[in-house]
N, C-alpha and C positions, 0 to 999 in steps of 0.2 A: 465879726471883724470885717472890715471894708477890704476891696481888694489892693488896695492902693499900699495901707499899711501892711496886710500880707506880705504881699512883693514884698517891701521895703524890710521886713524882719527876716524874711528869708535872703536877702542879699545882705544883710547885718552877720545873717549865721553861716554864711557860702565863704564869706572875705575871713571871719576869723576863723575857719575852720583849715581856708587857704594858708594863710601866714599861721596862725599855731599862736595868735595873741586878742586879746580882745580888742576890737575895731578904733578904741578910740587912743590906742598907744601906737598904730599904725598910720603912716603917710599915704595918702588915696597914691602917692607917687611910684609906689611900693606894690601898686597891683600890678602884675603882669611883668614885673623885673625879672629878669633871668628867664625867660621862659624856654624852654626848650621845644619847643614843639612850637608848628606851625597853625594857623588858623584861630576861628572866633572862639571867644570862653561863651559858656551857658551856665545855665543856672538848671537845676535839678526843681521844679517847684514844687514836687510832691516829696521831694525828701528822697536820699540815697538806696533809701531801700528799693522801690520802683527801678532803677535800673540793676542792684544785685538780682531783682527778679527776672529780669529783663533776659541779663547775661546766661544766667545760668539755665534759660529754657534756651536760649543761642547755643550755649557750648554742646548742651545734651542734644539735643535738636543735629550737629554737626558729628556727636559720637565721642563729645569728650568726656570727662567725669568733673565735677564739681565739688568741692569738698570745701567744707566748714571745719570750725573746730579743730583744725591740727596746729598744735604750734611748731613752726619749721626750725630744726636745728642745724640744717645744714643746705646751703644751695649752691649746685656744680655744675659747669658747662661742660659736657662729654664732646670730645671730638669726633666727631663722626670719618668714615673710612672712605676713598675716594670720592665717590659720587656721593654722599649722604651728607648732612650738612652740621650732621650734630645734633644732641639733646640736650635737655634738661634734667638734671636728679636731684628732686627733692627728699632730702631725709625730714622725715618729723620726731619730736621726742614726748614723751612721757612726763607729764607737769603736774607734781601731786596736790597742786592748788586748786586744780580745777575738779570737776566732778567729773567721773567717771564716764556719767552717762552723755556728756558733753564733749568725748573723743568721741574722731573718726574710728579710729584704730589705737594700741598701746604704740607701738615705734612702725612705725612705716617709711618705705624708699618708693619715690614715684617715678618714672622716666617717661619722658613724651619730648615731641619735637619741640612744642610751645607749651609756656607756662606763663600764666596769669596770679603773680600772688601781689596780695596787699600787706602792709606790715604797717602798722601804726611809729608812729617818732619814737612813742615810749619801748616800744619793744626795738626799735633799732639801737635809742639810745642804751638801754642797762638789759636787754637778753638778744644780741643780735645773730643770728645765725651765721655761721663761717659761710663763707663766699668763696670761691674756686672759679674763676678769678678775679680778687677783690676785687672792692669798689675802687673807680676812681678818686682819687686824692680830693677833688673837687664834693665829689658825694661823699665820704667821710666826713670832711668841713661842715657839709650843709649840715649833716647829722647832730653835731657836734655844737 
């Protein structure tokens, strides 16, 4: 495969994978709507994996822990006491769908200052973990 159509399949699969639809029922006007964050978009050309690997010799590398496989049942902002800023606590639960050997743990509670989690649409939209303090009204919508 030339490199030309490479690029061009992989910015086919970056844009529907961005919007959640296949590229050709999305408006090019529709890229970069709402964005919240500032600065350039990139493209991943090796595929997302390359950067989950990336990250997770970054967090270990700093003394964080990494974890796959839990599905999170619950995520709470702790207030932290004068001078501390607060944590993060994630619960995870017990999903008999999955295999066993495919947990981190059966139920776990995580706390740390920072917390990096991903959550796919589908599990936002029909198993989303309770939130302490919800989402914004705007992010409900987007979900929705």
């Amino acid at each position: 495969m030339d490199e030309q159509l490479r690029t061009e399949l992989m910015l086919s699969r970056s844009f529907q994978g961005w919007t959640g639809a296949p590229i050709d029922y999305v408006p090019l006007k529709r890229w970069g709507f709402n964005q919240d964050t500032e600065g350039g978009d990139g493209i991943l050309v090796r595929g997302y994996g390359e950067m989950v690997d990336w990250l997770k010799a970054e967090i270990e590398r700093l003394g964080g822990v990494f974890r796959l496989k839990a599905p999170v049942a619950a995520v709470e902002l702790v207030e932290g006491e004068e001078d501390d800023e607060g944590s993060v606590k994630i619960s995870t639960r017990w999903v008999a769908d999955i295999p066993k050997v495919m947990h981190a743990e059966q139920t776990s509670n995580f706390q740390a200052p920072y917390t990096l989690l991903t959550l796919s649409l589908g599990v936002l939209k029909y198993a989303p973990p309770t939130s302490t303090p919800p989402l914004s009204i705007r992010r409900q919508q987007a979900i929705q």
